[in-house]
C-alpha positions, 0 to 999 in steps of 0.5 A: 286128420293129422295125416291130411294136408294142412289144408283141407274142406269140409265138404257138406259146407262147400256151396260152390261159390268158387271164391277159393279158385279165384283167391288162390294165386296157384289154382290149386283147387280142384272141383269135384260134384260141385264140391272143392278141394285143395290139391296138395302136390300143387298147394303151397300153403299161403291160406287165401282160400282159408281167410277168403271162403265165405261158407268156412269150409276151408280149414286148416289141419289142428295139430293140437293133438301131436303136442299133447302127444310130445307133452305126455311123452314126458319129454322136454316140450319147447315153445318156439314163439313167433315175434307176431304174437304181441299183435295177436294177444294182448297179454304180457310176456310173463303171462303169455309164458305162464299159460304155456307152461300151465299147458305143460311146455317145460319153456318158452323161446322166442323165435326171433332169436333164430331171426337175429341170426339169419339176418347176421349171416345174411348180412355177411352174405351180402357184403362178400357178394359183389353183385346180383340178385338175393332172395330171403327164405324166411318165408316157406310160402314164398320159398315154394311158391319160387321153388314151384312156380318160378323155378328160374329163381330158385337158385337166388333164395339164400341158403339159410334156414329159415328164423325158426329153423336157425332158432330149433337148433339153437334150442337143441344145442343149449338144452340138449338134442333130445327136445322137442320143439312145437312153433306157435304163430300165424302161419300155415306154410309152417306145417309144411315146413315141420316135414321137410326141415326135419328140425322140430316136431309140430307147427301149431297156429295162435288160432289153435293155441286159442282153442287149446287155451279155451280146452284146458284153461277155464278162465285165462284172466285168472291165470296171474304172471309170475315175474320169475318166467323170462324167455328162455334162453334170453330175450330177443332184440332187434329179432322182434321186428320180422312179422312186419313189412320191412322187418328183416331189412330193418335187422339187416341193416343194424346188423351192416351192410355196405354201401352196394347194397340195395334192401328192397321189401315185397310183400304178396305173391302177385307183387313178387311175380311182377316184380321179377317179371322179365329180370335177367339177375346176371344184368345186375350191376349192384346187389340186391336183397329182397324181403319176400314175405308172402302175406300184405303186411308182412306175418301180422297179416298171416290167415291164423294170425287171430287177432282183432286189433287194427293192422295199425295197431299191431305194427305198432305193438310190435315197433314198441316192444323191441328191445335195442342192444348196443352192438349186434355180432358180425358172426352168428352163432348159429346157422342152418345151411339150406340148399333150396331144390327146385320142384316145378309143376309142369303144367300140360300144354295143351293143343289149340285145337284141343283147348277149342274143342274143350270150349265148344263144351261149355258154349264157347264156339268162337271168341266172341263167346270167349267172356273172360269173366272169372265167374268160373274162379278162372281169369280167362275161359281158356283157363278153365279149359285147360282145367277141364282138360286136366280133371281139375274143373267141371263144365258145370262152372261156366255161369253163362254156360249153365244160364244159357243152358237152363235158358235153352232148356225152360224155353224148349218146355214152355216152346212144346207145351200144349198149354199157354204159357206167359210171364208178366212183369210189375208193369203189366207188360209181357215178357215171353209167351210161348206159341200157344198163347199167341194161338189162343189169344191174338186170333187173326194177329198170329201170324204177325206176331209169330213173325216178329223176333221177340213175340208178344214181348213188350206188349201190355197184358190188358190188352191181350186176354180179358183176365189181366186182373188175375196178374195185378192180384198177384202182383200185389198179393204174392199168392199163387191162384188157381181157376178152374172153368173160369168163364171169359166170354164165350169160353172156359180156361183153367188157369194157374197163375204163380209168382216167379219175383216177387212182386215183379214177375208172375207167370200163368199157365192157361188151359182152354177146356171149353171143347172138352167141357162141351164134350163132357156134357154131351157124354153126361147127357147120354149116359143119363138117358142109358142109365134111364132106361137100363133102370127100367129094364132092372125093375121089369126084370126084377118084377119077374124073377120076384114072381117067379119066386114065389111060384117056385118056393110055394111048389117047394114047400108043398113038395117038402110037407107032402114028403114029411107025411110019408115019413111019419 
């Protein structure tokens, strides 16, 4: 499993709802028989699908296993602890850091040390600048989803490591290179992050140190807080304050930026597509920094952040928890240099012709058919066709589509049925029958009522067959009934009627076997008066072979007692 994407489904619990198309802002989900799955070249790890997918199917990559690894290796095994775990845990910092160790880390850090020195060098970054457009890259959803998405602004994401890049290297320079590092926090996009940074070993989230917790560590209240553990190499300060909406702007500006500078905070992917919508960053008379970070409220609203605490209450924890200090350096101590490469996703351009041709498939022959529903996870038809075209979506998830075919289908097979068919609503009125019932029942109307375009639609039951108590039972019983030879006037019908809603619609297929039950007395008739006499032909002929038998054996043994004499 660690060699899968951090994002993964579990297939027998993928019920084809399609909330995971609809949630992911990059449409990296592919269905396939019914089933969906992320696509990983196109997936940039935000974890929508995950927190959206009713059915759970969604889940993400445990990585437990590769720390474990690393700790039986007998290694130094550091813990980089994100900021946001004061919204997550409700424990203090002492515990937090006894249970770790007791985990078997060797120490615990606090990855916001690595924050207050990005926002040091981005600080200086800004002031040096004399204008234009500057994107933070603290956030790998965000990096990738530029990188990939909106590749035009790849080039205006600062070159700086992220707080837990910058904070792995400084880990390595105090306690030596040949450590190990595993993150703990919120996020996903961090298990991206492990492969491509190169600068430490294994991203884990709160919800899988919850399940490592509960693994190792019977009962957590009983594990005690030892005033002697502190956060290694020191705690941080002003650093604190990233996981929340505006946090890093915060550090930003305690760290000093000139009056030409303008901090701006975005938060979700939607909102930063809009934001940079139709921008020319070359026209920028000022300099601007933006805050990107891809979830609504900043890390605290992370999909692994594993916390039931209100959103108010973990901005709050993490506003009350931070440590002020008197002067912040000019220079950091340590910086990541991290040029970001862009890697667009090409999508195929299609014809129109071809997207046309792709839509007359699912029932879209002109653009009145064009719904635009987003049933199928896809804003507009022409989406899904597109998808359709790349392999990525099935006919089959076009809801009109189907329900028209299922409505063509079941009207093709009640059209053709030899037997009547009918539907009832709860008001007794007729909601469709096929031909034959109107052959059956309307008599000398059939021809009026075939010619109108709804039929008998609307039309009271009672007023049509003389068993509408039948439909009234079942109404109000639920139960499905079954007559045979059931006698109304001068005819006979087999009837099933059945329940299609709850008492709102029932349904009834209808037989007329009066002919053929006509037929079968008339068949039975004759066959008795064969049978008669065959019987009396059988008792005349068995009267004579029984007289016969008599003559033959007395002769027989005449002849045998004759034969014995002789002998003797």
């Amino acid at each position: 499993m660690n060699s899968m994407y951090p994002v993964y489904t579990l297939t027998n619990e993928c019920h084809d709802c399609y909330k995971c198309i609809r949630e992911c802002p990059v449409k990296a989900i592919k269905i396939e028989n019914g089933h969906a799955s992320v696509i990983p070249e196109k997936c940039i790890a935000c974890g929508n699908c995950v927190k959206t997918c009713p059915s759970n199917a969604k889940r993400v990559r445990c990585d437990i296993d590769k720390a474990k690894t690393l700790i039986r290796a007998k290694k130094d095994v550091y813990v980089s602890l994100a900021p946001s775990w004061r919204a997550s845990f409700e424990n203090s910092a002492e515990k937090m850091i006894a249970l770790l160790k007791q985990l078997g880390f060797k120490d615990v850090s606090e990855t916001a040390l690595g924050a207050q020195e990005v926002s040091i060098k981005t600080a200086q970054m800004l002031n040096e600048a004399e204008k234009g457009l500057f994107i933070s890259s603290a956030c790998p959803v965000i990096v990738d989803y530029i990188r990939h998405y909106m590749p035009e602004f790849t080039k205006y994401i600062t070159p700086i490591g992220s707080p837990l890049m910058t904070h792995a290297k400084m880990l390595k320079e105090t306690f030596g290179n040949d450590i190990a590092v595993v993150f703990i926090g919120p996020c996903i996009g961090k298990k991206n992050e492990v492969t491509y940074s190169g600068l430490f070993d294994v991203a884990l989230t709160f919800e899988e140190l919850r399940m490592w917790f509960n693994e190792e560590i019977i009962d957590i209240s009983k594990v005690a807080k030892d005033d002697k553990f502190k956060f290694v190499p020191e705690s941080a300060y002003e650093g604190t304050l990233y996981p929340i909406d505006g946090g890093m702007n915060k550090t930003i500006k305690k760290s000093g930026v000139n009056d030409n500078v303008q901090l701006l905070e975005i938060c979700g992917l939607q909102s930063l597509r809009r934001a940079l919508k139709n921008l020319n960053p070359d026209n920028l008379d000022k300099t601007i920094f933006i805050e990107a970070l891809a979830c609504d409220g900043g890390c605290v609203g992370g999909p692994c952040i594993s916390s039931e605490k209100a959103g108010i209450t973990m901005v709050s924890d993490i506003l009350t928890k931070e440590k002020k200090r008197e002067k912040i350096p000019q220079t950091p101590k340590v910086v990541v240099d991290y040029p970001i490469e862009t890697k667009k996703i090409v999508d195929t351009a299609y014809p129109l012709d071809t997207i046309l041709k792709t839509l007359k498939k699912i029932g879209k022959h002109s653009i009145d058919d064009e719904l635009n529903c987003g049933g199928c996870g896809y804003p507009t038809c022409r989406d899904l066709a597109k998808a359709l075209l790349d392999g990525d979506a099935e006919p089959s998830m076009c809801v009109s589509y189907m329900r028209k075919t299922a409505m063509r289908k079941a009207a093709a097979m009640i059209r053709c049925m030899p037997a009547a068919v009918v539907m009832v609503d709860n008001n007794m009125n007729i909601i469709e029958a096929n031909d034959s019932f109107l052959k059956m029942f309307t008599g000398d109307m059939y021809e009026v009522f075939k010619s109108r375009p709804d039929g008998l639609a609307g039309a009271a039951i009672e007023r049509i067959v003389d068993f509408a108590d039948i439909f009234k039972t079942i109404l109000k019983t639920g139960k499905d009934l079954r007559k045979e030879r059931y006698h109304v006037k001068n005819r006979l019908y087999d009837i099933s009627a059945f329940t299609i809603e709850e008492n709102e619609i029932v349904g009834a297929v209808i037989t007329d076997v009066t002919s053929s039950e006509t037929n079968r007395e008339k068949i039975s008739q004759k066959a008795h008066e064969v049978i008669s006499k065959n019987i009396s032909i059988v008792q005349e002929i068995a009267c004579l072979l029984g007289e016969h038998m008599v003559e033959t054996e007395t002769l027989l043994s005449s002849i045998a007692e004759d034969y014995e004499e002789k002998q003797s």
